[in-house]
C-alpha positions in Angstrom: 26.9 29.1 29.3 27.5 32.6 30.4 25.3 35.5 28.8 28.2 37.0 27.1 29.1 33.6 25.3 25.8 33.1 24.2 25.8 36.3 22.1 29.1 35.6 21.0 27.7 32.7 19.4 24.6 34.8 17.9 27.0 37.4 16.6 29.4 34.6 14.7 26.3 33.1 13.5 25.1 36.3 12.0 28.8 36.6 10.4 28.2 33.4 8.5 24.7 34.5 6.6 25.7 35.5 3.4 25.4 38.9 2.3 23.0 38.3 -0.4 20.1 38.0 1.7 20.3 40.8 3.7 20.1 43.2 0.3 17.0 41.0 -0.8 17.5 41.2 -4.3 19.5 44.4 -4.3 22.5 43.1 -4.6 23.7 46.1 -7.1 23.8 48.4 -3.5 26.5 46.0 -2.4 29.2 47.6 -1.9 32.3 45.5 -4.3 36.0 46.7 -2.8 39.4 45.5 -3.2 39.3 44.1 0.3 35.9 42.9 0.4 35.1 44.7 3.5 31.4 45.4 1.6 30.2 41.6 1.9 31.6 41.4 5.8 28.8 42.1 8.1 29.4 44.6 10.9 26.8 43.6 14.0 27.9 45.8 16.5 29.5 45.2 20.2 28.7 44.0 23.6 30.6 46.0 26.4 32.4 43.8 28.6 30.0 45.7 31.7 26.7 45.1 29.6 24.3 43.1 31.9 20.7 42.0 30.7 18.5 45.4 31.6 21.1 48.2 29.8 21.6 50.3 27.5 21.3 49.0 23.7 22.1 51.8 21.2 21.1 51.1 17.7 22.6 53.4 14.6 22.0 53.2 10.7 24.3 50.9 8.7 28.3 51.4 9.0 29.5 54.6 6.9 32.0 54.1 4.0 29.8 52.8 1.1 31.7 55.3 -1.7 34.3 53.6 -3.2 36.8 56.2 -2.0 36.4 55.6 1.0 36.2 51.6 0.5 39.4 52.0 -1.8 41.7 53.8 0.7 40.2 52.3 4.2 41.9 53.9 7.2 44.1 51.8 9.9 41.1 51.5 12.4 38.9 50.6 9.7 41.5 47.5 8.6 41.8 46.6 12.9 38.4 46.7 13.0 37.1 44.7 9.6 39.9 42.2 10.6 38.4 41.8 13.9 34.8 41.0 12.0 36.4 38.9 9.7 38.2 36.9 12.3 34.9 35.8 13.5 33.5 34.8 10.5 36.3 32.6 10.0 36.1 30.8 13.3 34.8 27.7 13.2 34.6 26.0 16.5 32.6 27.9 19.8 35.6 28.4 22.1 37.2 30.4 19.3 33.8 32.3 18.3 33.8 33.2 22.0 37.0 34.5 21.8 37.2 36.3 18.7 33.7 38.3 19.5 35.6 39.4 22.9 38.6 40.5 20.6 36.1 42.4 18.3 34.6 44.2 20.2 37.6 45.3 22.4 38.2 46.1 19.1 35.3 48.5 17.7 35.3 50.3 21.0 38.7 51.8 20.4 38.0 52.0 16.7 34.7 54.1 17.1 36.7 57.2 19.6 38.0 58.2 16.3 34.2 58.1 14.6 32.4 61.4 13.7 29.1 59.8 15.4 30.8 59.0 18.7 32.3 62.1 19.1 29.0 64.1 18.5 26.6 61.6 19.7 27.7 58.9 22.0 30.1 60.4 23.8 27.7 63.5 25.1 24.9 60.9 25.8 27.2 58.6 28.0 29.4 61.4 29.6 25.8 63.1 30.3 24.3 59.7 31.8 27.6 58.5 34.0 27.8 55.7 31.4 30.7 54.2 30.2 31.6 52.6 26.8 32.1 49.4 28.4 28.6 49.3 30.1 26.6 49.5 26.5 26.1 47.5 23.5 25.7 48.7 19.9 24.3 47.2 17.1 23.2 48.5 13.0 19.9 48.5 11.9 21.5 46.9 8.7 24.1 45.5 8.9 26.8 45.9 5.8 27.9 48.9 3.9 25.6 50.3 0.9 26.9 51.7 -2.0 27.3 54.9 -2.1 25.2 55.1 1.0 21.8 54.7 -0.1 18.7 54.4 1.5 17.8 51.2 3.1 14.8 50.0 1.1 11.5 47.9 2.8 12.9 44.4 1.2 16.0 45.1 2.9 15.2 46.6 6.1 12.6 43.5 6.5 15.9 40.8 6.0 18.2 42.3 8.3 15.0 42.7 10.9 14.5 39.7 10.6 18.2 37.6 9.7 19.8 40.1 13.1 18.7 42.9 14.3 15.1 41.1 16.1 17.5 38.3 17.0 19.7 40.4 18.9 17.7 42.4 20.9 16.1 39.1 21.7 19.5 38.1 22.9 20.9 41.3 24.5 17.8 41.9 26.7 17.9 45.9 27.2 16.1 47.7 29.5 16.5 50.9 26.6 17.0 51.5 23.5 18.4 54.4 22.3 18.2 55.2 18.2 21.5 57.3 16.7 19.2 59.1 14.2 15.3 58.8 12.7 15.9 56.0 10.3 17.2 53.5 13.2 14.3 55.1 15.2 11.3 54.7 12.9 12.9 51.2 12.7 12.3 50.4 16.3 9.0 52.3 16.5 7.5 50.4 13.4 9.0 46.9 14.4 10.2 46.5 18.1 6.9 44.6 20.3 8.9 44.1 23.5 9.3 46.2 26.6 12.3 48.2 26.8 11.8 51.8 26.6 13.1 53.5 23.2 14.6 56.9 23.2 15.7 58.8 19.8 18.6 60.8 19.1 18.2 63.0 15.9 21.4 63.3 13.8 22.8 66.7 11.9 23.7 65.4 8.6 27.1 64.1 8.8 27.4 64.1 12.3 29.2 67.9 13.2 26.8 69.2 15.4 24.5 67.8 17.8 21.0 68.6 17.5 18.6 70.7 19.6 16.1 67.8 19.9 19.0 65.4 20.8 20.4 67.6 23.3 16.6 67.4 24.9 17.1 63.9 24.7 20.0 62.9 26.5 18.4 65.4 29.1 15.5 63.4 29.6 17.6 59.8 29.4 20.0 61.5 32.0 16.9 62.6 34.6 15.7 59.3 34.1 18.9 57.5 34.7 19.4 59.3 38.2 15.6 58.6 38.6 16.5 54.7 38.2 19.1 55.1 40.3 17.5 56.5 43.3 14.8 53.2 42.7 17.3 50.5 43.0 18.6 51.9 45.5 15.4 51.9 47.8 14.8 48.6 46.7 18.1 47.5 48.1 17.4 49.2 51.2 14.0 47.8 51.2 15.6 43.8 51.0 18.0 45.1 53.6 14.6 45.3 56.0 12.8 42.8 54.7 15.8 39.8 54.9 15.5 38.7 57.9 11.9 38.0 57.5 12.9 36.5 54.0 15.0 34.1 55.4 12.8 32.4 58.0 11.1 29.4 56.4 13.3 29.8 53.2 16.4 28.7 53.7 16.2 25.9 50.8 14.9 28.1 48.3 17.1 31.6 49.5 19.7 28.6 48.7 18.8 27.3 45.3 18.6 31.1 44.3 22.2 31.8 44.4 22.8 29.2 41.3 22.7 25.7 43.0 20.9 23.8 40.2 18.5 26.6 38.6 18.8 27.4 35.0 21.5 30.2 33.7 19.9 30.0 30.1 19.1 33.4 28.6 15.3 34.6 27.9 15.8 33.9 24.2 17.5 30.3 24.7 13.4 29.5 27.1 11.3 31.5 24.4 13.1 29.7 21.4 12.6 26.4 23.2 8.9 27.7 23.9 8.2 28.3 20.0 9.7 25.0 19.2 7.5 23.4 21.4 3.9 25.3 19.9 4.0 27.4 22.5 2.6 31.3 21.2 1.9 34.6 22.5 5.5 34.8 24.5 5.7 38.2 25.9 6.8 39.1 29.8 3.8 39.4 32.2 1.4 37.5 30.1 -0.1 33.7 30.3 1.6 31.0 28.0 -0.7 29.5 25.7 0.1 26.7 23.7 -1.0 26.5 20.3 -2.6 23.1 19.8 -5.3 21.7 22.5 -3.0 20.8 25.2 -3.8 21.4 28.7 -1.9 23.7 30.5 -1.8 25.1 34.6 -1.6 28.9 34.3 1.7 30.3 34.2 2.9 33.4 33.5 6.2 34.2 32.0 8.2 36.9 33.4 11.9 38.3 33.6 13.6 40.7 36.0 15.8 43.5 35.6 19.1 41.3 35.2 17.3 39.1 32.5 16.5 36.4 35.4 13.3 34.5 33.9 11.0 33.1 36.2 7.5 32.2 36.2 4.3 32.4 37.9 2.0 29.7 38.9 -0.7 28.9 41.0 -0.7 26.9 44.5 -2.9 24.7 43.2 -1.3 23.1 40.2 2.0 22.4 42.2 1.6 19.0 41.7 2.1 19.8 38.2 5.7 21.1 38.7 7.9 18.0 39.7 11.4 19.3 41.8 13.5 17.2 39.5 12.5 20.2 37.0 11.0 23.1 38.4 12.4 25.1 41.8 9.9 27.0 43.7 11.9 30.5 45.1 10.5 34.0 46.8 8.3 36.3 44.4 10.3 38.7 42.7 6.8 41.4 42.6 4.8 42.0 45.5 1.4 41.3 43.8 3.1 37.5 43.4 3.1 37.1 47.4 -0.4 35.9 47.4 -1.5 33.1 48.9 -3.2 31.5 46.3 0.6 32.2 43.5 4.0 30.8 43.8 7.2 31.4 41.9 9.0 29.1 39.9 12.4 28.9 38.0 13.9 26.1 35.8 16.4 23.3 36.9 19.8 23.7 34.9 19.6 21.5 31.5 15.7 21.0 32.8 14.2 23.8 30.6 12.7 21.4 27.9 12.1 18.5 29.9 10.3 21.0 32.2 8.0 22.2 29.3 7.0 18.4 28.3 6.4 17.8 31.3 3.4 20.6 31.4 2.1 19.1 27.8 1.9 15.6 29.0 4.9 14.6 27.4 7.5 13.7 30.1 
């Protein structure tokens, strides 16, 4: 399954939690209009560019909580609650998949006309060479509040937990960029994994942009064209380097352009890994397996496009049959020792590969 289906899928399956249990017992902040708009969830947007290793920017909750504004919605607003609703109402994967491209089409032409995107987003792509394509977006919580109150701790733990953990999970970003305080004390309190997070503060109600977020997107845009200049010398490096590479390597070089190895996103391997007892899943560290099981040493690791791979020792290949495990080059030059080897998954292998390691084939 491509990466982008498998967050359509996460994004209708948020859709179908009901809004209850996001407001935790709050349900008198629910916003009640005419068209219902305040008990659809709005998740935000992948851009059709987005690869595993971008930009994820992360705002508040979606404006219009006042029942003015929820009375008399706008004509983007109906296209793009419409859109959300659309994918609630699908029912069957092929037309999740579909109806999350046509949403988020959708809310990127919708948000042009948006106080925020104007004052915030715009400045920090334009500033970065980003488009709106090559991002994704998503709400600290997810639905309207009335009257735009504060997101209490009851609720902010619900949506962390029913979305907003789930889909940075899913997205895999190499950044994180907060559209205000709230979203960024958010991140700062909650987010464990290793993408680097970057605040934007907000002027109240989104006229001006701020001294400290002009700073900001000053040091996101250095560090951009610092990036840059990296992968490049990397590529120039494997431009060197590929003859060497491909003496001796011919089967593996081979196996790592898709033939047979596994296409399944980090989340897809670390949800199997929990499943399976499996704790302490974080890039660059051992797996440990939480009952008394005993397991080779293998480190779990991802690259910059969200490739996972692993990292084993020579002497434990007998543990790693080739009907489930493909041994390909190192992906860091501290794994071209002697004594390590690198690993991926066979396609449809990933469990079987796991039981396998636990005795369980």
């Amino acid at each position: 399954m491509k990466f982008s289906d498998e967050l359509a899928l996460l994004w209708a399956d948020i859709m179908q939690i009901p809004v209850g249990a996001f407001f935790a017992g709050n349900d008198h902040l629910i916003v009640e209009d005419p068209l219902g708009y305040g008990h659809t969830a709005s998740p935000g947007y992948i851009g059709r560019d987005y690869r595993p290793g971008g930009w994820l920017l992360m705002g508040n909750f979606p404006a219009g909580g006042t029942l003015h504004y929820a009375d008399v919605p706008d004509s983007g607003d109906k296209d793009l609650y419409e859109a959300l609703r659309a994918l609630q109402r699908a029912s069957t994967c092929e037309e999740r998949i579909q109806t999350s491209a046509h949403l988020w089409e959708t809310w990127i032409r919708v948000q042009l006309n948006h106080r925020i995107y104007q004052t915030v987003v715009s400045p920090l792509l334009s500033a970065c060479g980003k488009k709106d394509h090559d991002v994704a977006f998503i709400n600290r919580f997810p639905f309207r509040i009335r009257d735009n109150a504060r997101v209490g701790a009851a609720m902010e733990d619900a949506a962390w937990r029913l979305a907003v953990e789930r889909q940075i999970e899913a997205v895999q970003p190499g950044a994180i960029i907060a559209l205000g305080v709230a979203a960024g004390t958010v991140l700062r309190n909650r987010y464990k994994g290793h993408a680097r997070v970057w605040v934007l503060p907000r002027s109240n109600g989104d006229f001006s942009l701020t001294v400290e977020a002009q700073k900001a997107i000053r040091e996101i845009a250095q560090t951009t064209q610092m990036g840059k200049h990296d992968d490049q010398q990397e590529i120039v490096s494997a431009r060197q380097t590929s003859s060497v590479a491909e003496i001796g390597h011919s089967r593996e070089l081979c196996m790592e352009q898709g033939q047979g190895l596994s296409s399944s996103g980090s989340h897809v391997i670390e949800r199997i890994l929990r499943e399976l007892g499996f704790g302490n899943i974080e890039v660059g560290r051992v797996l440990r397996h939480t009952g008394t099981m005993p397991m080779p040493t293998l480190y779990y690791n991802r690259d910059r496009q969200g490739v996972v791979y692993f990292t084993g020792r020579k002497k434990d290949l007998g543990r790693y049959p080739s009907a489930l495990w493909v041994q390909v080059e190192p992906r860091q030059k501290k794994d071209r020792r002697p004594d390590l080897m690198t690993l991926r998954l066979r396609q449809g292998k990933e469990r079987a590969a796991f039981l396998s390691l636990l005795g369980n084939s």
